[in-house]
N, C-alpha and C positions, 0 to 999 in steps of 0.2 A: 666465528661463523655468522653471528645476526648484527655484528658490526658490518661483515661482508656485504650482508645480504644487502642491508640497508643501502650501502653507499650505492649498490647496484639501482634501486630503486630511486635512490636521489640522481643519479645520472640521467635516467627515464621521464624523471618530472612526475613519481607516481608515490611518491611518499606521504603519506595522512599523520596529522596532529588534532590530538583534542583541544579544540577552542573552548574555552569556561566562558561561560555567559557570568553576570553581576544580578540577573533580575528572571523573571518569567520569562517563558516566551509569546512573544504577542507580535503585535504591527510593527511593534519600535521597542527596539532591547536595551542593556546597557553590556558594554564589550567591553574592555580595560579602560573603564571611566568613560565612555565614550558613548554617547546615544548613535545608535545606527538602525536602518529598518531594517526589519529582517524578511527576507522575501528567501524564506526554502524550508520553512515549515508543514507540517501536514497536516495541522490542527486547522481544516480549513474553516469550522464555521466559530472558530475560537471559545470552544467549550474548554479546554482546558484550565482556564480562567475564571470560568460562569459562576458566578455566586452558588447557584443551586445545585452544581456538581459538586465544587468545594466541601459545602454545607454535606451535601450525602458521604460522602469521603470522611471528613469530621465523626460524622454518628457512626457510619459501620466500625471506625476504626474507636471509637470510644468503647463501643458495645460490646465487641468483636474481638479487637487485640489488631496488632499490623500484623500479622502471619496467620495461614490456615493451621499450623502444626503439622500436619502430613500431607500426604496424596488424597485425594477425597476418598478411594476407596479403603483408607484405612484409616481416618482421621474424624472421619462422615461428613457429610456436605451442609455447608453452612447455609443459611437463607437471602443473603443478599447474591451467591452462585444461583440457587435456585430462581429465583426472584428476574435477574437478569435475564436468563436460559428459559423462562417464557415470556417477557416480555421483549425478547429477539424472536421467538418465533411465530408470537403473534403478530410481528412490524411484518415479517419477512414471508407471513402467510402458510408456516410450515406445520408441521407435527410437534416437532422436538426442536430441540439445541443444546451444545454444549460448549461448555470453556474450556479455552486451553488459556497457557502463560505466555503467548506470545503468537502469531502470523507465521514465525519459523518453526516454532517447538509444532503449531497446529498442522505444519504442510510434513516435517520429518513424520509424524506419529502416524497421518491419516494416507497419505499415499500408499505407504506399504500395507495399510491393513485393508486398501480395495484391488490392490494386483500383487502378485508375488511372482516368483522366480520362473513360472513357463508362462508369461504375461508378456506383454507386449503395449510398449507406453511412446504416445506422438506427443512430443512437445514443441509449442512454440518458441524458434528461436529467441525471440528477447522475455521469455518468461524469467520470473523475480527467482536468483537465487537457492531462495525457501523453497521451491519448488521442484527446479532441478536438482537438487542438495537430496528433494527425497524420492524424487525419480528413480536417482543411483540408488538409494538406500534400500528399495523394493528387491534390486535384485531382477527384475525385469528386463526383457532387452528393450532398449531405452534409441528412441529415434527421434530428432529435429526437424521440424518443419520449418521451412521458411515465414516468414512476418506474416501473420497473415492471410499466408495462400492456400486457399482452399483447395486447385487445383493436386497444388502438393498433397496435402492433406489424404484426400482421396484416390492419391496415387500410390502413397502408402499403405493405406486402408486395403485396395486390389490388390497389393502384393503380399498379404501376409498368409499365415496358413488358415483354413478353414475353418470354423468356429476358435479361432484364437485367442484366449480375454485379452481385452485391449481395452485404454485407457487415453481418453485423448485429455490434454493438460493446457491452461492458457491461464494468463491474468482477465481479467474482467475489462481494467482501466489499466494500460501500463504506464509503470509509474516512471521512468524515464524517456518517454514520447511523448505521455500523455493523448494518445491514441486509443480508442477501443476495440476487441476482438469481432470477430462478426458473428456473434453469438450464434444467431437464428440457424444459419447455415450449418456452423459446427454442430449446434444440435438436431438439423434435420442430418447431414453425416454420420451421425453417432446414431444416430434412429437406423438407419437404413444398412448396416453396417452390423447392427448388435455392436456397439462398444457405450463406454463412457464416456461423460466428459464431466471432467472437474476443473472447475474455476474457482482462481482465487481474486475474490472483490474487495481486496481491502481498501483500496483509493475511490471505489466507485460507490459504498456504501457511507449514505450520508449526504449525499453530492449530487450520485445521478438519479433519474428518474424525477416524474412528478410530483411527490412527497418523500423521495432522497434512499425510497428501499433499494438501489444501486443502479450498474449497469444492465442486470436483469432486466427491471422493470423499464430503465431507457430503452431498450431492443422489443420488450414484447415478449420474454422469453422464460418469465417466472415458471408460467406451468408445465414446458417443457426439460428446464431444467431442474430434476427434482430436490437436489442437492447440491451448498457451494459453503466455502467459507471466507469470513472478512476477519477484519482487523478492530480493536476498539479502544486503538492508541492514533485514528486519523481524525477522522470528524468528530469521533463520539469524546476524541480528549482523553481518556484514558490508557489504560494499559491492556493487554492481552487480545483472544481473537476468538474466533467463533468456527462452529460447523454446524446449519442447519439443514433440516432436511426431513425425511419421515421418520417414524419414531423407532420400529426396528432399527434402521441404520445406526440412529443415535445410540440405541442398545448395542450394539454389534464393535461402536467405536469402542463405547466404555467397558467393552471385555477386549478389545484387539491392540487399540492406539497405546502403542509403550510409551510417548511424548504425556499422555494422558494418565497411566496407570503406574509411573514410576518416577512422577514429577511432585514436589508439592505442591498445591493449588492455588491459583494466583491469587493475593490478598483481599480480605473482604473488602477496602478501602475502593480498591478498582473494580470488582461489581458493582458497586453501589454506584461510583461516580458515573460507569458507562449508563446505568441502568436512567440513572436522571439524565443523562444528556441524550438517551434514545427518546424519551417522555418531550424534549425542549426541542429536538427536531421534528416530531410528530406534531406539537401547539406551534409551534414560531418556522412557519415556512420564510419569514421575512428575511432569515440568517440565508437563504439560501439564494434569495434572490437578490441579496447582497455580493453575497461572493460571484454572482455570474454578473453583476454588471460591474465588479471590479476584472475580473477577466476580462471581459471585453474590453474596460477604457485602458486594459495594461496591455493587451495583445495588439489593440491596435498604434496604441503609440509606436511597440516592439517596431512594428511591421511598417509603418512612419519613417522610422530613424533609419531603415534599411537592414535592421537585424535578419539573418537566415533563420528561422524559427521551425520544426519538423511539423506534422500532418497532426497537430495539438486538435482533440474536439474537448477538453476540458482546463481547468486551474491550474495545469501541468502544462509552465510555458518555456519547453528546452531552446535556447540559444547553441545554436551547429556552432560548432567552433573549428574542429578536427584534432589540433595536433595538444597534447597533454600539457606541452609547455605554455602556448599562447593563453591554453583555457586558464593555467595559473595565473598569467601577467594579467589577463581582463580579471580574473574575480580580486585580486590584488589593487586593477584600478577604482573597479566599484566600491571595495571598501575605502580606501583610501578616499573616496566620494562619498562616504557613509551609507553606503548598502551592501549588506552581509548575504553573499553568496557563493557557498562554495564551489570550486568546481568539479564537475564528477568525471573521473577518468577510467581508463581499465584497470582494472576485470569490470569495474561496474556495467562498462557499456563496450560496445567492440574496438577494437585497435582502429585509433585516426578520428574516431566521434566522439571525440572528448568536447563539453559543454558546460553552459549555465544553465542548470535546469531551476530555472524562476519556479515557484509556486507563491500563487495570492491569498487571502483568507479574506473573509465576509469583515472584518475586523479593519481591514486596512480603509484609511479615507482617501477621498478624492485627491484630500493636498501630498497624502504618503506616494500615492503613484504619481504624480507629476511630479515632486523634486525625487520621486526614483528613475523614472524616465529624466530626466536633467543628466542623475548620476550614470545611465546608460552610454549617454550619447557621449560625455566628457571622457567615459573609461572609453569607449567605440572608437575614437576618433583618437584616442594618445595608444591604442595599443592594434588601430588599421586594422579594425573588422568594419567599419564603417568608413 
């Protein structure tokens, strides 16, 4: 049967392999003896690496032990958890916070425990995964909006029943467009409306805004949005994810979120390391204005060489390609040009938009993105997207 299955998916061009890297990950890897750049990581301001993260990782795990032993609530909570879980929501300007072990475990736990089964949940079509994974999981009747559209949105919203709990669901940053939601709006909707909206910021935390508190604070929208969660395996370099918000709320997760009350608690090793690299992005805004003018000299070269690129406003630079196959044969010539990028095909993204989703980091130099634009144009031109 999974020999079956498989050859089905080899027919398709939709089969996935795990690539072992040789070394960290950074600007430039090493791949089966091979130095290559790597351009599709998420570590955009390259804290994964950072002395000072490392160093904190070191001590919590010397002190500590690498495992929590249980669930926090029956293990008790360690102080580099706690430690962390204010100093997210003093960056993020909230009440409270809490860890989860992961972006997915945090969206399965926390969806269901703010709408359940006579609820009623609007999701944006290209939402991550994690998200719609815990949509279904509520038990909620469960409805798709198109990209984006507010119209849609709102036309939803008028047709459902009368005081209905309802739950509107979006990414912050989505991480295959690299595009952002229209926050302001979806939160004046959800105002006017009586519903919710919960956003997930993991790509946008670290990155967007003025001092990097996310897409929130890009839009204008922290004080209307009173509650979201991120991730602190992108910027921050580490592992696991977050829910901040007011401090009830946070109480109410850690009796409701089963992802939270039936998990063991994610290592003190990755407290500590997120907690110093939330500290490196608050002192060193320079990482940031790194990564945004290596975006730029990569997005416009992209757009140079004649790449079809989507409605990118961030470090998320998808290459439209369409058919699954062609998107193997380009990421196939890039490497073979020493640039490592895979390609992403469905379920990830819809039938026929299969892509190079480039992503840059504050990390990479000026000389990485011009002999990677070189490797662009060389794969563009042998495999006629360009």
């Amino acid at each position: 049967m999974f020999r079956t299955r498989l050859h089905q998916l080899a027919e398709q061009s939709l089969t996935r392999t795990v690539n072992p890297l040789e070394s960290s990950t950074g600007p430039v890897v090493q791949r089966l003896g091979r130095r290559v750049i790597l351009l599709c990581s998420n570590d955009y301001l390259g804290l994964a690496t950072h002395h000072d993260v490392i160093h904190a990782a070191i001590c919590a795990t010397e002190r500590y032990g690498v495992g929590s032993g249980a669930a926090r609530l029956i293990c008790g909570t360690l102080p580099p958890h706690e430690n962390l879980e204010t100093s997210l929501a003093n960056f993020k300007g909230t009440e409270a916070a809490l860890m989860f072990g992961s972006g997915y475990v945090a969206n399965l736990g926390v969806i269901p425990s703010l709408i359940g089964h006579n609820g009623l949940i609007l999701a944006d079509r290209l939402c991550h995964a994690s998200l719609i994974d815990g949509c279904r999981l509520s038990g909620a009747d469960f409805r798709v909006f198109r990209h984006r559209d507010l119209a849609h949105v709102e036309s939803l919203l008028k047709r459902r029943a009368a005081n209905r709990h309802t739950l509107i669901v979006t990414d912050g940053l989505f991480s295959m467009d690299g595009d952002i939601a229209p926050l302001p709006e979806l939160a004046s909707l959800a105002k006017q409306y009586d519903a919710m909206l919960y956003v997930d910021d993991a790509h946008g935390t670290g990155i967007m805004g003025p001092t990097g508190r996310g897409t929130l604070e890009q839009l204008g929208v922290e004080h209307e949005i009173p509650f979201h969660m991120g991730t602190l395996g992108k910027a921050l370099g580490s592992s696991g994810a977050y829910v901040v918000g007011p401090r009830d709320m946070i109480q109410y997760l850690i009796n409701t979120a089963r992802s939270f009350i039936f998990t063991t608690a994610p290592p003190p090793s990755s407290a500590a390391a997120a907690n110093a690299a939330l500290a490196i992005i608050r002192q060193d805004p320079e990482r940031r204005i790194r990564l945004w003018a290596n975006r730029h000299r990569l997005f416009t070269g992209l757009q140079q060489r004649g790449f079809r690129l989507t409605d990118t406003v961030s470090p998320i630079l998808p290459i439209l390609i369409g058919s699954a196959e062609q998107a193997l044969a380009f990421a196939e010539q890039l490497l073979a040009h020493g640039v490592y990028v895979p390609a992403i095909r469905p379920p990830t993204v819809p039938d026929d938009t299969s892509r190079i989703r480039v992503t840059v980091t504050s990390e990479h130099t000026a000389d990485h993105i011009d002999e990677a634009l070189k490797a662009f144009e060389l794969a563009g031109r042998a495999t006629g997207l360009v």
